[in-house]
MIKE-868880 format. One record per residue (C-alpha): chain; x, y, z; residue in three letters; residue number from 1. Coordinates in Angstrom, 2 decimals, always signed. Layout:
<r cadena="A" X="X" Y="Y" Z="Z" residuo="ALA" num="NUM"/>
...
This chain:
<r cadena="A" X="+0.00" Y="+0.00" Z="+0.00" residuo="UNK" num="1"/>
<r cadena="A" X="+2.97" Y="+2.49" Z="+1.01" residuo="UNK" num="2"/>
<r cadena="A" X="+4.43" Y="+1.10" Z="-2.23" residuo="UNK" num="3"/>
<r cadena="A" X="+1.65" Y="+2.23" Z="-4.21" residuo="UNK" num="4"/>
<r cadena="A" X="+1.42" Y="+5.34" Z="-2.55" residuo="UNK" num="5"/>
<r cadena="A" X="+5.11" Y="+6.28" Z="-2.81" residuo="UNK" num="6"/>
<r cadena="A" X="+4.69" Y="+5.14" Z="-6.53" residuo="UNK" num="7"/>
<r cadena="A" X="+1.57" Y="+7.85" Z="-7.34" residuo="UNK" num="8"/>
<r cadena="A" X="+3.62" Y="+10.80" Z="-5.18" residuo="UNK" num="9"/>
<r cadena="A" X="+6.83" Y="+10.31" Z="-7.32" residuo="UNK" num="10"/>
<r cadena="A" X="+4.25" Y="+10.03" Z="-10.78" residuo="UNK" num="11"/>
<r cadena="A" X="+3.08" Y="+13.61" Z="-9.83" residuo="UNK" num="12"/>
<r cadena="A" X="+6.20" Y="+15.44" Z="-8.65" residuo="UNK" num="13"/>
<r cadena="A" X="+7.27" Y="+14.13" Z="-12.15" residuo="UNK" num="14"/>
<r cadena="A" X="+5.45" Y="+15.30" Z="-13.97" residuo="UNK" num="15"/>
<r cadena="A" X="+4.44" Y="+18.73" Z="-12.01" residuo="UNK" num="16"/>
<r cadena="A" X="+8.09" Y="+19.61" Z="-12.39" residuo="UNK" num="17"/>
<r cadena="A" X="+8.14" Y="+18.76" Z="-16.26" residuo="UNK" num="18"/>
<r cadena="A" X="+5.52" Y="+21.20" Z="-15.79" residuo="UNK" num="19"/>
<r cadena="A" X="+7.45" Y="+23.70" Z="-14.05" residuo="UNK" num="20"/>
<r cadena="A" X="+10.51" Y="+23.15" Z="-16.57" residuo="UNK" num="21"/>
<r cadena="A" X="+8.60" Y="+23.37" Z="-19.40" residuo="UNK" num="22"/>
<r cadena="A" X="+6.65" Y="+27.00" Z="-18.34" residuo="UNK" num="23"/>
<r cadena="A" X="+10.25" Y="+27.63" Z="-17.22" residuo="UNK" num="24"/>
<r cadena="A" X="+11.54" Y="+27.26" Z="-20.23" residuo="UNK" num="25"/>
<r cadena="A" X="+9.40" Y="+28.93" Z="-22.13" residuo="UNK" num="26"/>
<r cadena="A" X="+10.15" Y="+32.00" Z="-20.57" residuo="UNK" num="27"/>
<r cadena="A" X="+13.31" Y="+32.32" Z="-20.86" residuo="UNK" num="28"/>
<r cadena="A" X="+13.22" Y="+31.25" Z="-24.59" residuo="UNK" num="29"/>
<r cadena="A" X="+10.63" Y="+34.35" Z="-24.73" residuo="UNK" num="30"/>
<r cadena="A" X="+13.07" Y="+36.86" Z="-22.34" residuo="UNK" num="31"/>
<r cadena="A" X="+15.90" Y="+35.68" Z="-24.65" residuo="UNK" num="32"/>
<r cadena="A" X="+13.66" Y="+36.38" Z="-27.56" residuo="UNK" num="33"/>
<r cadena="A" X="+12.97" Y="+40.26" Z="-26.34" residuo="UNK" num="34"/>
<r cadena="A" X="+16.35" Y="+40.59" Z="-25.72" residuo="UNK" num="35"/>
<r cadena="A" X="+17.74" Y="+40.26" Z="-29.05" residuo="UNK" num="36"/>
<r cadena="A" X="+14.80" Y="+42.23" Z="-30.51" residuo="UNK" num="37"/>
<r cadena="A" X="+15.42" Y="+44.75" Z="-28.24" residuo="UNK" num="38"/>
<r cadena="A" X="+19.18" Y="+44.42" Z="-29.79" residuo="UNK" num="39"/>
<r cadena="A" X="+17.42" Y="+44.90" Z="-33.49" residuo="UNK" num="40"/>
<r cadena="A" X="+18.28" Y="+41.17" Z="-34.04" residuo="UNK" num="41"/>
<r cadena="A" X="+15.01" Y="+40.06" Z="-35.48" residuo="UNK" num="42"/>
<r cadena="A" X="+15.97" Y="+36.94" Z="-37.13" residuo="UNK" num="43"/>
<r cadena="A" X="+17.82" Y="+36.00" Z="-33.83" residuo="UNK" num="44"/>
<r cadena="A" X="+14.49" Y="+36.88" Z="-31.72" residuo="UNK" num="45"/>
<r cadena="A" X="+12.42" Y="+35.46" Z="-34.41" residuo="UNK" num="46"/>
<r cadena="A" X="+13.92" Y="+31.72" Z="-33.60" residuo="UNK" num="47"/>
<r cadena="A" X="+13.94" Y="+32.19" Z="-29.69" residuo="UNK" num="48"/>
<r cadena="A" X="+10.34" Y="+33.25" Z="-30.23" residuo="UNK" num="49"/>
<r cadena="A" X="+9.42" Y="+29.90" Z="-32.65" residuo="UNK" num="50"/>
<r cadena="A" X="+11.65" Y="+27.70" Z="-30.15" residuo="UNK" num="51"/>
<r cadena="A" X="+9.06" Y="+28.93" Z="-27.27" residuo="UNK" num="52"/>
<r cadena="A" X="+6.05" Y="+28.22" Z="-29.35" residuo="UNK" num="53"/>
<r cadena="A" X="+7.36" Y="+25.04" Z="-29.56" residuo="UNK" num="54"/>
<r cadena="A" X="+7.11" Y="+24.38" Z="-25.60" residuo="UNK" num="55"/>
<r cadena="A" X="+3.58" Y="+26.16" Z="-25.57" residuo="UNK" num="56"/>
<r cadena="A" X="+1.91" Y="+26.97" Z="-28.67" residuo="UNK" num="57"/>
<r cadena="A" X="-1.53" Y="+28.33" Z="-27.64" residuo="UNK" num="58"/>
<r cadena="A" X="-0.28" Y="+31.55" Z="-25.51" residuo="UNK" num="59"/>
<r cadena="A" X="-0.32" Y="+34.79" Z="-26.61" residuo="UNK" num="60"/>
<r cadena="A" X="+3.07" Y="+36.48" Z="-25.54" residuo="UNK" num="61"/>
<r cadena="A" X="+5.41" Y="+34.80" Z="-27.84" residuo="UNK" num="62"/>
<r cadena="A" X="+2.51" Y="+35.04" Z="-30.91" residuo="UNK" num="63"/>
<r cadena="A" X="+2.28" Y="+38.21" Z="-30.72" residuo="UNK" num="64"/>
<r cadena="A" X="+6.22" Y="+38.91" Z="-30.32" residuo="UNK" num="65"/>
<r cadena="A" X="+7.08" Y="+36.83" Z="-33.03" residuo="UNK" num="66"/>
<r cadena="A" X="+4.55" Y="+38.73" Z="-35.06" residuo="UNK" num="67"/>
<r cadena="A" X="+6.47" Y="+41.69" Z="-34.55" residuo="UNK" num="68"/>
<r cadena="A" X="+9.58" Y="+40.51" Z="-34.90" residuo="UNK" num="69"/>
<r cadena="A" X="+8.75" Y="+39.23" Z="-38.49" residuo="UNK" num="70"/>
<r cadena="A" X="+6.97" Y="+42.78" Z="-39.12" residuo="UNK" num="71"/>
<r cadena="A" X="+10.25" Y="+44.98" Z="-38.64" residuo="UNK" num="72"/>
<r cadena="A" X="+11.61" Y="+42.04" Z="-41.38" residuo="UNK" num="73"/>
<r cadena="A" X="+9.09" Y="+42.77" Z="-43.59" residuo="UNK" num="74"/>
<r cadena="A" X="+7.47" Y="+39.22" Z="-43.69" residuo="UNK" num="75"/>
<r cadena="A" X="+3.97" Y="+41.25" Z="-43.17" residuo="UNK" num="76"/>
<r cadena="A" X="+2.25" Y="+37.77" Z="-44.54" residuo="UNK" num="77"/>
<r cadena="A" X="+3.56" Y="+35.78" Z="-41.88" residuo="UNK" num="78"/>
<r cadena="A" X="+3.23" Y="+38.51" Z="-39.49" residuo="UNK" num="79"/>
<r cadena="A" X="+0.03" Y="+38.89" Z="-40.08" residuo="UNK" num="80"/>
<r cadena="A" X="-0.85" Y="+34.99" Z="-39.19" residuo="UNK" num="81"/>
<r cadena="A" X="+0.86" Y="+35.12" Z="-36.11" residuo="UNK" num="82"/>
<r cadena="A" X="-0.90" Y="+38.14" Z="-34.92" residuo="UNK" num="83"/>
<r cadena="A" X="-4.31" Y="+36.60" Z="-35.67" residuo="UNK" num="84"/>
<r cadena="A" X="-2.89" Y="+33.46" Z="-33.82" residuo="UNK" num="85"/>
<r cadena="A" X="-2.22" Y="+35.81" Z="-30.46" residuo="UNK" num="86"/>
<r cadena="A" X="-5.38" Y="+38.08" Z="-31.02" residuo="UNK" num="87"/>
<r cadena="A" X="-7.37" Y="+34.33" Z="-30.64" residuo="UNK" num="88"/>
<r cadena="A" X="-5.11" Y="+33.31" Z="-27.50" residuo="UNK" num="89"/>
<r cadena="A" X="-5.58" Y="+36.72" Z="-25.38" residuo="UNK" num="90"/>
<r cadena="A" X="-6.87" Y="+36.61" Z="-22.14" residuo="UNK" num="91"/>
<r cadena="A" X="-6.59" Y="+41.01" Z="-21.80" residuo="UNK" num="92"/>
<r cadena="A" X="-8.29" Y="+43.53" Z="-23.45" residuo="UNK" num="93"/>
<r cadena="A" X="-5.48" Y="+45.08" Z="-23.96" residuo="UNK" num="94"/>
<r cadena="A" X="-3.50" Y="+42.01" Z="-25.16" residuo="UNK" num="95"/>
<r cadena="A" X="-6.21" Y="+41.77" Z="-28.13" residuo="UNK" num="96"/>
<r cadena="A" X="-6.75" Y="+45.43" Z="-28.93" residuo="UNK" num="97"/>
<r cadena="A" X="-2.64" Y="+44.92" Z="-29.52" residuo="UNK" num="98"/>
<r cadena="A" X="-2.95" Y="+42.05" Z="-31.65" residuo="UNK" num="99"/>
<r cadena="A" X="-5.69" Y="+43.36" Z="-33.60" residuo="UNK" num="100"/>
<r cadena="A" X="-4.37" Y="+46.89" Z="-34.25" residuo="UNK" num="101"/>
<r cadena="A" X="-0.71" Y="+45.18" Z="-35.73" residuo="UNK" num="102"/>
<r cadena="A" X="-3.01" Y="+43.28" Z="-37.89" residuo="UNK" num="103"/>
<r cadena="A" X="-4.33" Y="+46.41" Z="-39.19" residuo="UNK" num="104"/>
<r cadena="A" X="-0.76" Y="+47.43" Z="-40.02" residuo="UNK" num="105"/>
<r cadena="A" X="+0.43" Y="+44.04" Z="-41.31" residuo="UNK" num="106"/>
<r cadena="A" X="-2.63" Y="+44.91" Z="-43.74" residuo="UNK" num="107"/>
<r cadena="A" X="-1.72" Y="+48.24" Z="-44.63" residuo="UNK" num="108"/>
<r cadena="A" X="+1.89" Y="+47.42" Z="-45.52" residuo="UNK" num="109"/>
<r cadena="A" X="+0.11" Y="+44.86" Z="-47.58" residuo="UNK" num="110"/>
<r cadena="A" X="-1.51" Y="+47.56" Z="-49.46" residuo="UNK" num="111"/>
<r cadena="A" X="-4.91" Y="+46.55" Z="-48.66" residuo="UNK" num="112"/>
<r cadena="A" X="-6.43" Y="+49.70" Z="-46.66" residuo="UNK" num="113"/>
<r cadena="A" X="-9.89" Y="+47.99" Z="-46.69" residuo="UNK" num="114"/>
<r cadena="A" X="-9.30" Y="+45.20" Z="-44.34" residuo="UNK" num="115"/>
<r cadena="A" X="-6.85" Y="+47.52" Z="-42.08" residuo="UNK" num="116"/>
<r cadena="A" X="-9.65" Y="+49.41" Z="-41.53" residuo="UNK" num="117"/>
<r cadena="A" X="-11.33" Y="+46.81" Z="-40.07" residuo="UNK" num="118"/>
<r cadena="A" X="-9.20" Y="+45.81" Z="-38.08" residuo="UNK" num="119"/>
<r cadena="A" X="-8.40" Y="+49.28" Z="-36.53" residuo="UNK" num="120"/>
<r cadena="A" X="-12.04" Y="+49.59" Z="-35.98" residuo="UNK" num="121"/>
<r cadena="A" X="-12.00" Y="+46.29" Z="-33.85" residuo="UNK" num="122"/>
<r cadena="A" X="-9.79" Y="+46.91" Z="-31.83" residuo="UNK" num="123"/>
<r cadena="A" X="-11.00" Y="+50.41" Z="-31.59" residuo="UNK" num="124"/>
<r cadena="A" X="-13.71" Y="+48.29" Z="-29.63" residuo="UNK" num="125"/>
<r cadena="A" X="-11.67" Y="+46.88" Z="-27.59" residuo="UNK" num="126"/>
<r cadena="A" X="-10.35" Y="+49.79" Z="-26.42" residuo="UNK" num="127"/>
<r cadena="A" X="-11.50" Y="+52.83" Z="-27.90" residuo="UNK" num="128"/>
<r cadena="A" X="-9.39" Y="+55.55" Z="-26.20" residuo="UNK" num="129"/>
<r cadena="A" X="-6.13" Y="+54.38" Z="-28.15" residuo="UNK" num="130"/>
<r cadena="A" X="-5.63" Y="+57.80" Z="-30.45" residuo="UNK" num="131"/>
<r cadena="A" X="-2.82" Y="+55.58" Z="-32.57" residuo="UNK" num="132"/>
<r cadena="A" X="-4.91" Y="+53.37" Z="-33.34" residuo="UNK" num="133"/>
<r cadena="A" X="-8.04" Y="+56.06" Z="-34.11" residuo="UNK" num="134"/>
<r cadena="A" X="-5.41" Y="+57.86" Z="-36.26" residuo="UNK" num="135"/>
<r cadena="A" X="-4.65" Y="+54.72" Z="-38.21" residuo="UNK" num="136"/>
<r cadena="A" X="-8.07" Y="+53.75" Z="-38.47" residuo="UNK" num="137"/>
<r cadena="A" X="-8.86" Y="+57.33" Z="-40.51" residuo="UNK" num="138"/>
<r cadena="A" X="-5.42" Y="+56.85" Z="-42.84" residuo="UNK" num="139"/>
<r cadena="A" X="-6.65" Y="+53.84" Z="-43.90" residuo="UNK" num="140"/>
<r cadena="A" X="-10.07" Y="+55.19" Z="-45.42" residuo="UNK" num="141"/>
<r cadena="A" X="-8.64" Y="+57.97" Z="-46.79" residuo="UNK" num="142"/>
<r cadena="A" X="-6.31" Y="+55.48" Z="-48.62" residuo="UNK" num="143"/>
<r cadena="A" X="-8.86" Y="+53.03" Z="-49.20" residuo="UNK" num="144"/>
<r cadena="A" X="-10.90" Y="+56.51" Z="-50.57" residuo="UNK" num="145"/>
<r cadena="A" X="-8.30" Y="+56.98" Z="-53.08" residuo="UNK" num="146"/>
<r cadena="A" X="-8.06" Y="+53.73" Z="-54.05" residuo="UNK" num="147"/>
<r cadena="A" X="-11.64" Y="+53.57" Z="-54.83" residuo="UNK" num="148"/>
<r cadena="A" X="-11.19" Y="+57.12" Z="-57.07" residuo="UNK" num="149"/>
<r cadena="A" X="-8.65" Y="+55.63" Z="-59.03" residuo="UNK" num="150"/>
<r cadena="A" X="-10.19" Y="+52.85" Z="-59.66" residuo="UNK" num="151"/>
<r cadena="A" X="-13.18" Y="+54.88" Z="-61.18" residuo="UNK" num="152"/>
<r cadena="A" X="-11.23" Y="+57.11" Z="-63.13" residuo="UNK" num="153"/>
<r cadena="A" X="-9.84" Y="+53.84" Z="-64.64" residuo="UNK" num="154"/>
<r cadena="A" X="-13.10" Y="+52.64" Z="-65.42" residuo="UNK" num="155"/>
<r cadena="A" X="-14.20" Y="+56.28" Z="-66.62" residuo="UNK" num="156"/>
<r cadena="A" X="-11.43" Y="+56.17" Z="-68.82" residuo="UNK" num="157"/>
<r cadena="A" X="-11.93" Y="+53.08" Z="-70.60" residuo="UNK" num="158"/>
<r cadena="A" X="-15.21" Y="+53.52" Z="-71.13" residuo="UNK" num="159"/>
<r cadena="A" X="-14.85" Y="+56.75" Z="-72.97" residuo="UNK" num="160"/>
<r cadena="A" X="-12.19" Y="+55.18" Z="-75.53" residuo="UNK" num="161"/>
<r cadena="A" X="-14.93" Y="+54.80" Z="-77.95" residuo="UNK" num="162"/>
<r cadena="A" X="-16.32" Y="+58.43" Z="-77.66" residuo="UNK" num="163"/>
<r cadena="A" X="-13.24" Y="+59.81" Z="-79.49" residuo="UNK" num="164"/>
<r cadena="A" X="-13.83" Y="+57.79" Z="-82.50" residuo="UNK" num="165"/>
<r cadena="A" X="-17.89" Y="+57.87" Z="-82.27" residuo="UNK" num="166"/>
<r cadena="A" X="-17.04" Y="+61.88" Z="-82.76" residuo="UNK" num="167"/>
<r cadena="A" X="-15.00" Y="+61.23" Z="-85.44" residuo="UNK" num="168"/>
<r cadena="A" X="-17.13" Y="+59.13" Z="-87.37" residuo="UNK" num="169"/>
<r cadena="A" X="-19.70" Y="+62.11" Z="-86.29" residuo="UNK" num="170"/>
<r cadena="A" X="-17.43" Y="+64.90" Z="-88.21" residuo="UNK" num="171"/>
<r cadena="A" X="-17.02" Y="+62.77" Z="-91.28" residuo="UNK" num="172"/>
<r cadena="A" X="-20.42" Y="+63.14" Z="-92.10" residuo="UNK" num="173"/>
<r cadena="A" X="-19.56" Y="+66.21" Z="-93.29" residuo="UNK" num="174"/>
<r cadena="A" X="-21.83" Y="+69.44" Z="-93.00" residuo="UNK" num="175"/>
<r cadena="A" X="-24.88" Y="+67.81" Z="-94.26" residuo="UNK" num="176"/>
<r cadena="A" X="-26.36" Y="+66.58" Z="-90.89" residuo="UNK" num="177"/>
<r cadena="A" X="-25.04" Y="+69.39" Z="-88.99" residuo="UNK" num="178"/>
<r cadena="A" X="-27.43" Y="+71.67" Z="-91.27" residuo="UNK" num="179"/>
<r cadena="A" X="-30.29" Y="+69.70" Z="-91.39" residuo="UNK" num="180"/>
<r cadena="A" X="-29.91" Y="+69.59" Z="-87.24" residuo="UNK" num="181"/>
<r cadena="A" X="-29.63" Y="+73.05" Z="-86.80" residuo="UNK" num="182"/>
<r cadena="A" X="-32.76" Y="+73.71" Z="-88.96" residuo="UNK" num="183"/>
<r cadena="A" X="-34.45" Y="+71.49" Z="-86.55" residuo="UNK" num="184"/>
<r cadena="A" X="-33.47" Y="+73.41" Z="-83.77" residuo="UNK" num="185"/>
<r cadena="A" X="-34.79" Y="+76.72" Z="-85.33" residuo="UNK" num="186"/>
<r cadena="A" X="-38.04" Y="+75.14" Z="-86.02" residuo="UNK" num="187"/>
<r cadena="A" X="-38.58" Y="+73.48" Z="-82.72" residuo="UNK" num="188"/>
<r cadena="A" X="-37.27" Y="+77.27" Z="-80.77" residuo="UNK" num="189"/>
<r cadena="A" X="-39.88" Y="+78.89" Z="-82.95" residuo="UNK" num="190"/>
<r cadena="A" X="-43.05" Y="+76.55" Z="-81.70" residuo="UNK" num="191"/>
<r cadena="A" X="-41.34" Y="+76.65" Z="-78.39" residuo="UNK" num="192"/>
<r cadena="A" X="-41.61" Y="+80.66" Z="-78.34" residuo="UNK" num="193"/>
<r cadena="A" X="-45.17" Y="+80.55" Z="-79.82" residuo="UNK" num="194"/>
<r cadena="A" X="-46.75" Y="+78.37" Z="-77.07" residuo="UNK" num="195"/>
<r cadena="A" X="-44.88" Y="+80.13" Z="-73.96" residuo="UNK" num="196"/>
<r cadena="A" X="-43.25" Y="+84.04" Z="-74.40" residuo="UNK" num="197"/>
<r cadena="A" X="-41.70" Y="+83.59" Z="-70.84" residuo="UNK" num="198"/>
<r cadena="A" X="-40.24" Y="+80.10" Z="-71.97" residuo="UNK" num="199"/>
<r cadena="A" X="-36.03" Y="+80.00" Z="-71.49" residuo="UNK" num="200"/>
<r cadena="A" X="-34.16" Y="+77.76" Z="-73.92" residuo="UNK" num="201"/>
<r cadena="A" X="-33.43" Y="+74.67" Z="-71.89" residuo="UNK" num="202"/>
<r cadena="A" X="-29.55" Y="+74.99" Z="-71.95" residuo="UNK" num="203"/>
<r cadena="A" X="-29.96" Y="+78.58" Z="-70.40" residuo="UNK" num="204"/>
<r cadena="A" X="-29.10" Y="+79.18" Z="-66.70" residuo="UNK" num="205"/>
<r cadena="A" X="-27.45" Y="+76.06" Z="-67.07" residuo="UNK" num="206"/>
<r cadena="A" X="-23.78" Y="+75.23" Z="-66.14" residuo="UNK" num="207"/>
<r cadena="A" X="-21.82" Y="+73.89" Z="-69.21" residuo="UNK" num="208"/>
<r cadena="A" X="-20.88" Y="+70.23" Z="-68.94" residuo="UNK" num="209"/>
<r cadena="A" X="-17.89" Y="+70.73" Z="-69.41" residuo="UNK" num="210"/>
<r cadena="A" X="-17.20" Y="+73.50" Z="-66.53" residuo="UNK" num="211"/>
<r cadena="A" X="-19.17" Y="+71.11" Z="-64.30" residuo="UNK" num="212"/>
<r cadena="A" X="-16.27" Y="+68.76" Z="-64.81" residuo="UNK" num="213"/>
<r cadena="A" X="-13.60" Y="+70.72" Z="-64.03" residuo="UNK" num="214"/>
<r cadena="A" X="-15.46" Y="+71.83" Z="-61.19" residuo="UNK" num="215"/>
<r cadena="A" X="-15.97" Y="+68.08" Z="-59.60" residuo="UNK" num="216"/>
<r cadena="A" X="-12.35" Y="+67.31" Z="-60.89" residuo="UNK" num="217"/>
<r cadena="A" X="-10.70" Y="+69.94" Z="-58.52" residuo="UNK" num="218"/>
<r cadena="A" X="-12.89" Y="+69.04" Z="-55.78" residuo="UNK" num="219"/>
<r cadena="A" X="-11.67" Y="+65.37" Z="-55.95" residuo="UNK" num="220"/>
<r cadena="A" X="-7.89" Y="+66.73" Z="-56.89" residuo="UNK" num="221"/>
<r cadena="A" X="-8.40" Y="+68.67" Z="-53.59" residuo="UNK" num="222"/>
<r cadena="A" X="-9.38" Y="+65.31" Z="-51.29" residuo="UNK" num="223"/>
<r cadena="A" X="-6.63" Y="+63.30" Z="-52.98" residuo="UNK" num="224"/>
<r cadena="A" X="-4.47" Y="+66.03" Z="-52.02" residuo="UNK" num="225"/>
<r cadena="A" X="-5.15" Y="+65.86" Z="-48.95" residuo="UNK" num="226"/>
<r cadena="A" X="-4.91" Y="+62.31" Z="-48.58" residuo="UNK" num="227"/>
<r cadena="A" X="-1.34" Y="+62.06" Z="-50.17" residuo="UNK" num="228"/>
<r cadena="A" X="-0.06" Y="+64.25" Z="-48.02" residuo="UNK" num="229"/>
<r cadena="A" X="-1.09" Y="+62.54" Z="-44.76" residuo="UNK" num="230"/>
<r cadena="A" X="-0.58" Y="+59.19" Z="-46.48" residuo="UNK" num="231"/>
<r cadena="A" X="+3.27" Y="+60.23" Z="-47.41" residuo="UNK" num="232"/>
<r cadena="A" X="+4.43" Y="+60.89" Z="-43.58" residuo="UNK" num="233"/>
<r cadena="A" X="+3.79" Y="+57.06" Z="-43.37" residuo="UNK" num="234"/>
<r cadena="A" X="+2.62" Y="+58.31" Z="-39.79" residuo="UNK" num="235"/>
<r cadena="A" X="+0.22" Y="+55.07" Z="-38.96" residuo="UNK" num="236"/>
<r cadena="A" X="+2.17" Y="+53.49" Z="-35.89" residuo="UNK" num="237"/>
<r cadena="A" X="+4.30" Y="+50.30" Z="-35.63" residuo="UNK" num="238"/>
<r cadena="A" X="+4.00" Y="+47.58" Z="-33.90" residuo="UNK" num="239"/>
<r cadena="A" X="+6.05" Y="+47.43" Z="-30.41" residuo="UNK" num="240"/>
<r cadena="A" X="+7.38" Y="+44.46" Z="-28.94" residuo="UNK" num="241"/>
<r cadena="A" X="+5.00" Y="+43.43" Z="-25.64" residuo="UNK" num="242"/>
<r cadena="A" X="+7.15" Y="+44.77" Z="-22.72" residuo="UNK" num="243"/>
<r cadena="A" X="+6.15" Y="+41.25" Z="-20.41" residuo="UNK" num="244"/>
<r cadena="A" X="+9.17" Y="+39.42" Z="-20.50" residuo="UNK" num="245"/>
<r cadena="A" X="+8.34" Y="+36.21" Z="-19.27" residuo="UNK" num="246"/>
């Protein structure tokens, strides 16, 4: 019975202190990991970071660190998985507003302002008094704004290929038409001023198309402005290594 006993106590102490070594462990890999980031060595930090993943793969800290540590590399792809990995293992606010605001930048060095916003805005939820994060949030739909205006003027622009030569084929019809249009015109004015005297030509008091153009074209000039010029500091924040060392 003491036998058995004995047997079951030394089982446990076994394996609590395989326990112990292994959370042990794992914090050091993840100190040793800071350290050399802190040192701007992020391939070095990178593998200190993947070694503790290897002893405990579903907590946040060295996620989230290796995350960053790929970031400043500029592996934003693999960045990005490992910061969705530690937004999903948080147990803080805090810990997933981080997560989820580098994910926003892992998306915006991607080039894809669309789902950065997103992300800003979620963790914006999480905790919405962060002004980095609020600032990054409006960057990226001012970019994703301009991205979505050049896009149209694309599309505006390759539709009106055709209206060039439609014009020409237009002025090769020589003088004929244009006559027989304008005689129209006189005749339909003249019925017009017959039925009403206080009857305006329809074109009059009427901005010209094409001066309405110009108009609408500085406006959105103006708004790409002023997105380039906020978009060129490349002032949305980067991502900081988490200061828990353990």
């Amino acid at each position: 019975m003491n036998t058995k006993i004995f047997f079951l106590s030394f089982i446990t102490a076994f394996f609590c202190s395989g326990i112990l070594f292994g959370q042990n462990n794992y914090r050091t890999l993840v100190y040793e990991g800071n350290e050399k980031f802190n040192g701007k060595d992020y391939d070095g930090a990178s593998v200190k970071y993947m070694e503790a993943i290897k002893t405990n793969d579903k907590d946040f800290t060295a996620h989230y660190n290796l995350g960053n540590a790929l970031y400043k590399n500029k592996k934003y792809e693999e960045a990005k998985a490992e910061f969705e990995k530690a937004q999903r293992f948080s147990q803080t606010i805090s810990d997933k507003a981080a997560a989820l605001h580098n994910l926003g930048n892992a998306y915006m060095q991607m080039k894809q302002p669309e789902k950065a916003a997103e992300f800003y805005k979620q963790s914006l939820k999480q905790n919405p008094y962060s002004e980095a994060t609020r600032k990054n949030y409006e960057i990226a739909k001012l970019k994703e704004k301009e991205n979505q205006q050049k896009k149209q003027q694309q599309n505006n622009s390759g539709k009106g290929g055709g209206g060039k030569d439609q014009q020409k084929n237009d002025d090769q019809k020589g003088p004929k038409d244009q006559n027989q249009d304008q005689g129209q015109g006189q005749k339909n004015q003249g019925k017009g001023q017959g039925n009403n005297p206080d009857q305006k030509p329809n074109n009059e008091g009427k901005i010209p198309k094409e001066l309405e153009n110009q108009i609408l074209n500085k406006v959105s000039d103006k708004e790409k402005e002023t997105a380039r010029r906020i978009l060129n500091k490349n002032s949305y924040s980067m991502p900081e290594s988490n200061e828990k060392d353990w």
